[in-house]
ZADO-827185 format. One line per field, with one value per residue (C-alpha): residue number from 1; residue in three letters; x, y, z. Coordinates in Angstrom, 3 decimals. Each point is the difference from the previous one (the first is absolute). Example, Ala and Ser with C-alpha at 12.3 -4.5 7.8 and 13.67 -1.06 7.14 Angstrom:
num: (1,2) .
residuo: (ALA,SER) .
x: (12.300,1.370) .
y: (-4.500,3.440) .
z: (7.800,-0.660) .
END
This chain:
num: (1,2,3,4,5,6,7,8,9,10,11,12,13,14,15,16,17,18,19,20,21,22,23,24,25,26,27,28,29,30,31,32,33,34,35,36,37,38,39,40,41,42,43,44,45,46,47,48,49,50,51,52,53,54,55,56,57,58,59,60,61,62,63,64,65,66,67,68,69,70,71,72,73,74,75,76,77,78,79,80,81,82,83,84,85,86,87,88,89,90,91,92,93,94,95,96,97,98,99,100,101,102,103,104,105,106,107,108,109,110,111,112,113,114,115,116,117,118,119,120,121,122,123,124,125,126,127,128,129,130,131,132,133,134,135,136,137,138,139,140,141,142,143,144,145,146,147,148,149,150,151,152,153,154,155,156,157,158,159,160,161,162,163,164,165,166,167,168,169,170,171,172,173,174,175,176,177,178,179,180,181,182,183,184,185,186,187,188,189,190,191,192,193,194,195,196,197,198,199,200,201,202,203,204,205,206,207,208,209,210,211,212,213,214,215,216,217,218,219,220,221,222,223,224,225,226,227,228,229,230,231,232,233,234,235,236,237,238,239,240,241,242,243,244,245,246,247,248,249,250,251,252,253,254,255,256,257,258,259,260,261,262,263,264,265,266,267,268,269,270,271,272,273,274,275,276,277,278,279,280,281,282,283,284,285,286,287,288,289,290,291,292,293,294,295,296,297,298,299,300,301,302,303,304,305,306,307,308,309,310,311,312,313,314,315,316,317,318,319,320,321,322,323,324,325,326,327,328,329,330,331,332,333,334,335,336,337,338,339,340,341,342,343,344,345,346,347,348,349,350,351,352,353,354,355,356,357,358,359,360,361,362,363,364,365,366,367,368,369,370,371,372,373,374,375,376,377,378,379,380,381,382,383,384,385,386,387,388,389,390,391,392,393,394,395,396,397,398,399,400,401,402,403,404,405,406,407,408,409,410,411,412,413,414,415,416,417,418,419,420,421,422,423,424,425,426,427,428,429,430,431,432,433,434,435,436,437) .
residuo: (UNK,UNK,UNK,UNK,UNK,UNK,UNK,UNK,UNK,UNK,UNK,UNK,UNK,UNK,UNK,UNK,UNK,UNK,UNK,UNK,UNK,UNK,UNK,UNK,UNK,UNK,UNK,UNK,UNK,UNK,UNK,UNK,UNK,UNK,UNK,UNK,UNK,UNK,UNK,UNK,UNK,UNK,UNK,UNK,UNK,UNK,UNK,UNK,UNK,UNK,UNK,UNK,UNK,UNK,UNK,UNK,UNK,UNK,UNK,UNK,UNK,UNK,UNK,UNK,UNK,UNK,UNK,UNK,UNK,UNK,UNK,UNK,UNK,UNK,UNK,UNK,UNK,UNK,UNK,UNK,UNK,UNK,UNK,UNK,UNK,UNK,UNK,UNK,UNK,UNK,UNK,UNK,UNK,UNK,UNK,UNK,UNK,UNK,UNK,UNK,UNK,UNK,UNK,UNK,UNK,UNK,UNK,UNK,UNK,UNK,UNK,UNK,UNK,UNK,UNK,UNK,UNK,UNK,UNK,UNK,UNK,UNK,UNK,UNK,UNK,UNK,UNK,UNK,UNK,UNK,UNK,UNK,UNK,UNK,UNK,UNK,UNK,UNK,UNK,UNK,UNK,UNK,UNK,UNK,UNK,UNK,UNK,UNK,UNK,UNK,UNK,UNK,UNK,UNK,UNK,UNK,UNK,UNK,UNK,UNK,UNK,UNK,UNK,UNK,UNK,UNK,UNK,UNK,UNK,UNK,UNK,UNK,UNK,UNK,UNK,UNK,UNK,UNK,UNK,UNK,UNK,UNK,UNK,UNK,UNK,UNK,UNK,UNK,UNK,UNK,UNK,UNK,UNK,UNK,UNK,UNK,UNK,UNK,UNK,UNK,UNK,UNK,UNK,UNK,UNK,UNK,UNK,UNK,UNK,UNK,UNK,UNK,UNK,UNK,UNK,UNK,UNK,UNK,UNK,UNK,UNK,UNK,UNK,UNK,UNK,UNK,UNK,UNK,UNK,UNK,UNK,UNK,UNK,UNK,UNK,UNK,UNK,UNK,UNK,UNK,UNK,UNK,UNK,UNK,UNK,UNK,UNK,UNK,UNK,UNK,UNK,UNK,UNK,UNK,UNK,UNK,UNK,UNK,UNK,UNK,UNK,UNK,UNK,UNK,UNK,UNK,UNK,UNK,UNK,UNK,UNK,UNK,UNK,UNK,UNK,UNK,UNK,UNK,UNK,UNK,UNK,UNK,UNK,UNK,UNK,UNK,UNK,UNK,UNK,UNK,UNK,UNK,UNK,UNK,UNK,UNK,UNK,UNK,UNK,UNK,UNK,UNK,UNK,UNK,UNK,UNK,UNK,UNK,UNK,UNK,UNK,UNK,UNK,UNK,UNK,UNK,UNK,UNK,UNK,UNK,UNK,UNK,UNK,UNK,UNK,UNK,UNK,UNK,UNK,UNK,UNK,UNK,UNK,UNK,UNK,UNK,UNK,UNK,UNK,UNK,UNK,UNK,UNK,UNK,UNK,UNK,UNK,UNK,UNK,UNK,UNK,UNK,UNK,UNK,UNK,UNK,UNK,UNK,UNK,UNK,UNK,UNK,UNK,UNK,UNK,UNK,UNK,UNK,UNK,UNK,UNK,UNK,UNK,UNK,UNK,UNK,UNK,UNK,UNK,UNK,UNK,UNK,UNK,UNK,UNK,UNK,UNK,UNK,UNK,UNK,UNK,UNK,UNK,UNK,UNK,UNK,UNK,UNK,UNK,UNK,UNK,UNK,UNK,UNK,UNK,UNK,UNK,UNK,UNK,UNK,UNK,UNK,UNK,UNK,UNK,UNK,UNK,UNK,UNK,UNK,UNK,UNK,UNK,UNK,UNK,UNK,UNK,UNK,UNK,UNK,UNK,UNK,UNK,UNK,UNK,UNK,UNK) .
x: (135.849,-1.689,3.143,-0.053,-2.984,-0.726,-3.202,-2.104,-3.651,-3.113,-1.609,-3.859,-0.915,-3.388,-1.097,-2.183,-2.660,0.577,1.500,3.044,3.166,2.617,2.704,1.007,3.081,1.614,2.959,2.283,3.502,2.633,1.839,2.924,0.524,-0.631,-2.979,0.654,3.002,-2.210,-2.916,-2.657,-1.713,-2.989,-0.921,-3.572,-0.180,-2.540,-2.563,2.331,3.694,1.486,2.396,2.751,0.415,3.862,3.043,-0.028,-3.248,-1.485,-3.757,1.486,3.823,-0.043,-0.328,0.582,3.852,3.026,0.891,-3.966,-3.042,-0.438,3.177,1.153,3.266,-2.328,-3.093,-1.180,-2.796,-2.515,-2.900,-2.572,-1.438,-3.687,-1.401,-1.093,1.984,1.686,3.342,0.987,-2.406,-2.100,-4.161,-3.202,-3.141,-2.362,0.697,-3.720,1.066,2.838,-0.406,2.915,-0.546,1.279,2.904,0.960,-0.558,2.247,2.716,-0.326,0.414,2.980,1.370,-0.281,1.190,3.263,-0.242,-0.444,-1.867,0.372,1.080,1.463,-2.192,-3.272,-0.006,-1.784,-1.630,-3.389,-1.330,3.059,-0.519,-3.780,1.315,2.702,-3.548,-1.532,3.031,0.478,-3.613,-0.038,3.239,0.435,3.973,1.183,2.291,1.517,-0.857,-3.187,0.181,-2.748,0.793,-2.305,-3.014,-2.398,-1.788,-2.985,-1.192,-2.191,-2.663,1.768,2.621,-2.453,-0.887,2.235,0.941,-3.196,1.220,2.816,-1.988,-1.810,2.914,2.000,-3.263,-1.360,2.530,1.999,2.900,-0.805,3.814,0.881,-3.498,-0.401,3.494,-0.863,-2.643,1.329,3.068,-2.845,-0.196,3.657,0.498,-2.052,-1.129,2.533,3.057,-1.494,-0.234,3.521,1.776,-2.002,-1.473,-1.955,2.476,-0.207,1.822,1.018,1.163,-3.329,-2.773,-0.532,0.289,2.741,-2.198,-1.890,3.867,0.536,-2.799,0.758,3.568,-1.061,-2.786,2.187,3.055,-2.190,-1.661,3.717,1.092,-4.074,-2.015,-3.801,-0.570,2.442,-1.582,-4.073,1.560,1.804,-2.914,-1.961,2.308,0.193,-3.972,-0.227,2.287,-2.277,1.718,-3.680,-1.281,-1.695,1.470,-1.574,0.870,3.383,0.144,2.040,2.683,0.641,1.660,2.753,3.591,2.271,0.463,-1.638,1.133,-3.149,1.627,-2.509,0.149,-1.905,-0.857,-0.596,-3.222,-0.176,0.448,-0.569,1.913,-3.479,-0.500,3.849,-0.521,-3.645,1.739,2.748,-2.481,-2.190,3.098,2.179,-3.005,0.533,3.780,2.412,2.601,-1.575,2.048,-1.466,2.294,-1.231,2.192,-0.567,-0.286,-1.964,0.402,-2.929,0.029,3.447,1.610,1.251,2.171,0.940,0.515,2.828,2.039,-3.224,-0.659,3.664,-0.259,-3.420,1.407,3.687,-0.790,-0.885,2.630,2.549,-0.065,2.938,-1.883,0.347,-3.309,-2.432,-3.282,-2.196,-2.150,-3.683,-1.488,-3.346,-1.990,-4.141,-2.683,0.287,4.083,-1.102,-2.725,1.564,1.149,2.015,1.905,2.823,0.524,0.058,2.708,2.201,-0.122,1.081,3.019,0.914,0.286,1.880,2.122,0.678,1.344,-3.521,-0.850,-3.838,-2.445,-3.629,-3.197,-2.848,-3.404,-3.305,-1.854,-3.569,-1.848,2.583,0.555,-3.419,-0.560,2.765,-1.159,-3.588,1.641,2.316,-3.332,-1.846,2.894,0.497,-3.820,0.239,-2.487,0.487,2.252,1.612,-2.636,0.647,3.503,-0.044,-2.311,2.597,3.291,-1.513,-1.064,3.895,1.138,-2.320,1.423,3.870,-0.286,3.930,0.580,0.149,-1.626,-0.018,2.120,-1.154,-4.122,2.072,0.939,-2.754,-2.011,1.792,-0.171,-4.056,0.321,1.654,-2.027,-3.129,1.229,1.526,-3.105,0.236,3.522,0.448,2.078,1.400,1.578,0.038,0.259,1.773,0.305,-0.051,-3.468) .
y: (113.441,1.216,-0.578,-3.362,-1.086,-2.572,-0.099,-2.839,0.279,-2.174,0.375,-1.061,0.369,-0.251,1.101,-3.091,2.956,0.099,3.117,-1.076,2.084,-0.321,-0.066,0.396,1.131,-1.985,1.246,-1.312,-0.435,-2.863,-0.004,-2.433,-2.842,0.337,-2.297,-3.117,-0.611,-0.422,-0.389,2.499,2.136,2.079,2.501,2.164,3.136,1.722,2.979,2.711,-1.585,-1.075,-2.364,1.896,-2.408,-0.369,1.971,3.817,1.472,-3.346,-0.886,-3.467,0.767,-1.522,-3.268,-0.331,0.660,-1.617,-1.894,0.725,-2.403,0.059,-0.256,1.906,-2.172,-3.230,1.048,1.652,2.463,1.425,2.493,1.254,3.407,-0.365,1.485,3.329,0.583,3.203,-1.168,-0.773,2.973,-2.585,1.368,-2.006,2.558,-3.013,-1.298,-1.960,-1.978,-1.630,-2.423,-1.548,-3.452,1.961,1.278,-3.668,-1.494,3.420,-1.415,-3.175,0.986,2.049,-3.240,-1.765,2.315,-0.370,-3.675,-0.365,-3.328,0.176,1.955,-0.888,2.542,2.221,2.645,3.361,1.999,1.320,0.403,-1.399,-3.065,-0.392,0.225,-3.032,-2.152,0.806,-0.672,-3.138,-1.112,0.553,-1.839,-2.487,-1.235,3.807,-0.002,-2.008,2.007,2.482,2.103,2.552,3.089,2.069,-0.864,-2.891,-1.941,2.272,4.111,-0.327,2.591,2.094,0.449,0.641,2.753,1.311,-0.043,1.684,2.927,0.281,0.027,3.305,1.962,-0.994,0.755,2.775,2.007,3.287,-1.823,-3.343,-1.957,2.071,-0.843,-3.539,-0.657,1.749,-2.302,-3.271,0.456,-0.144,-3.438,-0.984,0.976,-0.659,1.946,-1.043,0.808,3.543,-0.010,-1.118,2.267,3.484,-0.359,3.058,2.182,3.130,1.974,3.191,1.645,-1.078,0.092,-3.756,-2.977,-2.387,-2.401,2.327,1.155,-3.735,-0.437,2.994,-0.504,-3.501,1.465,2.966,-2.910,-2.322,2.957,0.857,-3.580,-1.503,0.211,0.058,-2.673,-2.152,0.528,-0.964,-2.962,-1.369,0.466,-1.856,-2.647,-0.225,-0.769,-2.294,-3.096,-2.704,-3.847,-1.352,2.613,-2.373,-3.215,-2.478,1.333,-0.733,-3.251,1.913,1.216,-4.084,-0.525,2.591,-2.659,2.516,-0.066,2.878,2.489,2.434,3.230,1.675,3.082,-0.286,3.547,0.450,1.689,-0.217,-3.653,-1.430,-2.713,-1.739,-0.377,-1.181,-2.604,-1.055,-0.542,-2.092,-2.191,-0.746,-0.601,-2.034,-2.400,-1.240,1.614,-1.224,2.401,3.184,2.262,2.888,2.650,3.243,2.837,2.162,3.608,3.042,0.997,-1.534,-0.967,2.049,-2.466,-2.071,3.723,0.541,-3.187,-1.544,-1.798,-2.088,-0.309,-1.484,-2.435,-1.325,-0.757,-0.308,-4.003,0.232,1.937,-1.501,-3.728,0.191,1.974,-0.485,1.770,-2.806,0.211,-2.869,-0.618,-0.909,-2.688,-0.067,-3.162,-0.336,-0.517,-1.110,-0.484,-2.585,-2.438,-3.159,1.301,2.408,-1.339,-0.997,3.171,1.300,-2.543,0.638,3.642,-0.236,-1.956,2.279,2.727,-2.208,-0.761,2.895,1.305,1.947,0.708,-0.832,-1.188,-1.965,1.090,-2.558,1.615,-1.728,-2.658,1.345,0.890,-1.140,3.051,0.861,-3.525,0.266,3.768,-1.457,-2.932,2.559,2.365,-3.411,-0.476,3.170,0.043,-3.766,-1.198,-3.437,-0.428,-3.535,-1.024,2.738,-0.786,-3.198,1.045,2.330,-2.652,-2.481,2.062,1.310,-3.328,-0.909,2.582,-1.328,-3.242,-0.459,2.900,-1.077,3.144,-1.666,1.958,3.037,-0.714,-1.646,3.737,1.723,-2.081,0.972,3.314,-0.309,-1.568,2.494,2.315,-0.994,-0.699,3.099,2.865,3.571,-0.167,1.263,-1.126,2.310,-1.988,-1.122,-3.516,-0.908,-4.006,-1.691,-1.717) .
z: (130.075,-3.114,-2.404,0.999,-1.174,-3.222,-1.884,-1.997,-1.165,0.323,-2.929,-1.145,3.579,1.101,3.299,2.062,-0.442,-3.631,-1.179,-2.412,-0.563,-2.109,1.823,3.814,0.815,3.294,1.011,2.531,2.093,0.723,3.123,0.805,-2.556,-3.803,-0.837,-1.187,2.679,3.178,1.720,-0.471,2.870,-1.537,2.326,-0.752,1.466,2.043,-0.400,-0.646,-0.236,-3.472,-1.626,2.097,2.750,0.956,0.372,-0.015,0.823,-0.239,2.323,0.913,0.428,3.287,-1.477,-2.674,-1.265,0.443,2.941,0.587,1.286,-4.358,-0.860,-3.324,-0.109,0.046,-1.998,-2.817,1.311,-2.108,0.192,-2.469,-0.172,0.205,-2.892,0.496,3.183,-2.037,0.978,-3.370,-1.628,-0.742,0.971,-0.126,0.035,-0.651,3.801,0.039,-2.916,2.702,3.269,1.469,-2.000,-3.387,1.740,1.081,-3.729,-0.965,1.708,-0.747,-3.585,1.300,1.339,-3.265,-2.254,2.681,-0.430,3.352,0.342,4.350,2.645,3.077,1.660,-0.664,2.997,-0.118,3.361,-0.161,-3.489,-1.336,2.243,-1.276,-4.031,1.470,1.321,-3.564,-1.563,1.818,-1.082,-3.307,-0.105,2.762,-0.906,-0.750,3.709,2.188,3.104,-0.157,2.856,0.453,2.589,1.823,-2.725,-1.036,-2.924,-0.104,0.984,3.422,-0.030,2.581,-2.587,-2.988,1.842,0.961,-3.812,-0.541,2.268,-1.909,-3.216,0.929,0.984,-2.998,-2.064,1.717,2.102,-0.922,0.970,-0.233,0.079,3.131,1.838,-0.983,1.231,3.477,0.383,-1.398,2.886,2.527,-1.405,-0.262,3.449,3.348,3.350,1.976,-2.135,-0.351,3.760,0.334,-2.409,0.583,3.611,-1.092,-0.142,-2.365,-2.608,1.376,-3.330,-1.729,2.868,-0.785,1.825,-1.160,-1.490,-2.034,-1.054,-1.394,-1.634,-2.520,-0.110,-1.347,-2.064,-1.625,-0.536,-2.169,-2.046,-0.866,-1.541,-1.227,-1.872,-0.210,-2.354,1.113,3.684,-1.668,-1.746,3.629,1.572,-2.303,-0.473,4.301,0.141,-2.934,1.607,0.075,-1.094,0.534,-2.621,-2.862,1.702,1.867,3.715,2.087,-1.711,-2.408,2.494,0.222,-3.525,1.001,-0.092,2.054,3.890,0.897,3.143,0.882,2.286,2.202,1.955,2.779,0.006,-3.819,-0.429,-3.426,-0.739,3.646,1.714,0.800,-3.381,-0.694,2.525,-1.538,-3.585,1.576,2.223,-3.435,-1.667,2.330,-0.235,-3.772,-0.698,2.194,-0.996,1.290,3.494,1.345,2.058,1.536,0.632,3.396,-0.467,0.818,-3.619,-1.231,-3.841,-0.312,1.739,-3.073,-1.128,3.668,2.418,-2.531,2.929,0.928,-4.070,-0.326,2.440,-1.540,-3.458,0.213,0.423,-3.342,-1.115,1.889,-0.165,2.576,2.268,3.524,0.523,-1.485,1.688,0.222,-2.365,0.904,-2.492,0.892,-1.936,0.076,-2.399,-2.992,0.488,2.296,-2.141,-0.936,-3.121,1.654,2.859,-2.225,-1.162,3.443,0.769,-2.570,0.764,3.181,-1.288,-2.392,2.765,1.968,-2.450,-0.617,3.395,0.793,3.356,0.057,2.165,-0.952,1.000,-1.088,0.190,1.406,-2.101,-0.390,3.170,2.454,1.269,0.381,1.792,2.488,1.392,0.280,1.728,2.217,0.660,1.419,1.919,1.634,0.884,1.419,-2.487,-1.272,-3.102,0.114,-2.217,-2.823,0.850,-0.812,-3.359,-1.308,0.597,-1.852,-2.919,-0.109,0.412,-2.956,-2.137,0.542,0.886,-0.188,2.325,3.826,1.527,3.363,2.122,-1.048,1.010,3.279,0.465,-0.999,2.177,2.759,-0.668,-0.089,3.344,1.537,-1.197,0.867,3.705,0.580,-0.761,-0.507,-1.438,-3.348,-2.648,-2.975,-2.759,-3.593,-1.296,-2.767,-0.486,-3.065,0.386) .
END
């Protein structure tokens, strides 16, 4: 609630654009423990929410409380206002001067002037989620846990424009919160939940169908509590996430220290789960602590405000180190993480986790070409064209590689499998290989 909210300033800020003010005010709410006497969860909100995030009226309040997935009794929770978000007065007419980047080195500051040197966990959905990558960039120890919901590391083009369409109603329309909300819920939600919900059916008292009914009631309900600037700046703040931005490529993703939990929706149209699942595969590959989850829903990008039961079960293991609901953890190891330099490292990780009571399991990722090799191999096969010979080729170069490895039983049974193959034509055989070759 507003009357709970504390202030500090930022002062001498300059924009990454370079347009200086004086002072920024940040203002923002504690829920659960004072600071200083536990852990620390921050928690950025999204588009339109604010720093009100627990307890009465509160956009998270199904999980985060007491006796919660984020327990209030066991953490101290925190959540900045985003400058310029109106919640605490506060406006920013100057929205172009602003990408997402500045808000992340905002609350950084925010963080110091809190001496808060680490948290136990950086979570935020949608935009918030994309300030906690740029946060977690520009300061790789800053959490514990990142844990990025129903967003990504960088604005695809489908969501640029869609931020573009949003830019002409809130410059050019008569009633431009109330229409560029109508159309950004076309994007929150999907077909089929619209299908689901109003099966076409109509409005009697209005002449309308139901969906049209929805859309205004939503449209009308935002105009009441936003306001236009603060709608511009989220806008351009939601099309400006870009880690990569002045930085030499994913690379820089690589340096973050926490163990990192990416949550998909697999029906999110506005940061996609294809692209969720492309971040984790590219960083799996050199960061061993990296989960992805997806939640099921018709809900589309919503999902993350709506489907809190599957939510809860995703990240109460981290929450909850007495959790009875630990999901394995996939530590996937390739690349560079597996040079000569690096297997150590890769070892000792493994221990840790087992150590530490984790339930994991190891996928190793093809050396090279070996992939490549075998489903040329496989193809020959299948067609009964020789192979033993390239066979033979690619064991000995993989023996060459590890000479201390015995691969021998395992190009016993891939020979086999070659055999059978090639004696038994026209069958067809679906499958992905996975060996550590």
């Amino acid at each position: 609630m507003k009357s709970d909210l504390q202030h500090i300033n930022i002062l001498s800020y300059t924009t990454i654009s370079g347009t200086q003010f004086d002072t920024i005010p940040l203002s923002y709410e504690t829920f659960g423990k004072a600071l200083g006497t536990a852990p620390v969860v921050l928690i950025n909100h999204a588009l339109t929410g604010n720093s009100n995030v627990s307890g009465n009226g509160g956009w998270w309040q199904d999980l985060v409380g007491e006796n919660k997935v984020i327990d209030t009794k066991e953490y101290t929770i925190l959540c900045f206002n985003i400058p310029g978000n109106g919640y605490d007065n506060f406006l920013i007419d100057d929205y172009k001067s602003f990408v997402a980047r500045d808000i992340a080195n905002i609350f950084i500051q925010g963080l110091e002037q809190l001496k808060i040197t680490q948290l136990f966990a950086l979570i935020g959905g949608s935009l918030g989620g994309g300030i906690a990558w740029e946060m977690a960039v520009l300061n790789p120890k800053i959490t514990k846990h990142l844990i990025p919901i129903a967003t990504d590391w960088k604005s695809t083009d489908w969501l640029i424009a869609n931020c573009q369409i949003q830019e002409q109603f809130l410059t050019n329309s008569s009633n431009p919160v109330h229409d560029a909300r109508m159309h950004a819920m076309l994007c929150y939600r999907t077909p089929e939940s619209f299908k689901k919900r109003f099966q076409r059916s109509k409005n009697e008292e209005l002449q309308i169908f139901n969906v049209e009914s929805w859309l205004l009631h939503h449209g009308k309900k935002l105009q009441e509590r936003y306001q236009l600037a603060s709608y511009k700046l989220m806008n351009q703040l939601l099309k400006t996430i870009d880690v990569t931005k002045g930085r030499e490529g994913l690379d820089v993703l690589e340096t973050i220290e926490a163990d990192i939990h990416i949550v998909g929706v697999d029906s999110d149209l506005f940061f996609t789960a294809e692209e969720n699942r492309e971040t984790h595969k590219q960083l799996a590959s050199a960061h061993a602590n990296v989960t992805y989850n997806e939640i099921n829903s018709d809900h589309g990008h919503d999902a993350f405000l709506i489907e809190y039961k599957q939510l809860e079960k995703i990240i109460e293991p981290i929450f909850n180190q007495k959790s009875t609901n630990k999901r394995m953890k996939i530590l996937k190891f390739g690349g560079k993480s597996l040079s000569n330099e690096g297997i150590p490292n890769v070892v000792a990780i493994i221990e840790q986790k087992i150590n530490e009571g984790e339930n994991i399991a190891v996928v190793v990722s093809a050396r090279g070409n070996a992939t490549d090799e075998l489903e040329e191999l496989l193809e020959k096969a299948a067609k009964s064209e020789a192979f033993k010979e390239q066979l033979e080729a690619f064991k000995y170069e993989q023996t060459k590689l590890t000479p201390l490895v015995d691969f021998s039983t395992e190009f016993s049974r891939l020979e086999k499998l070659f055999k059978y193959l090639s004696a038994n034509l026209g069958s067809r055989l679906f499958f992905e290989i996975n060996q550590n070759f």
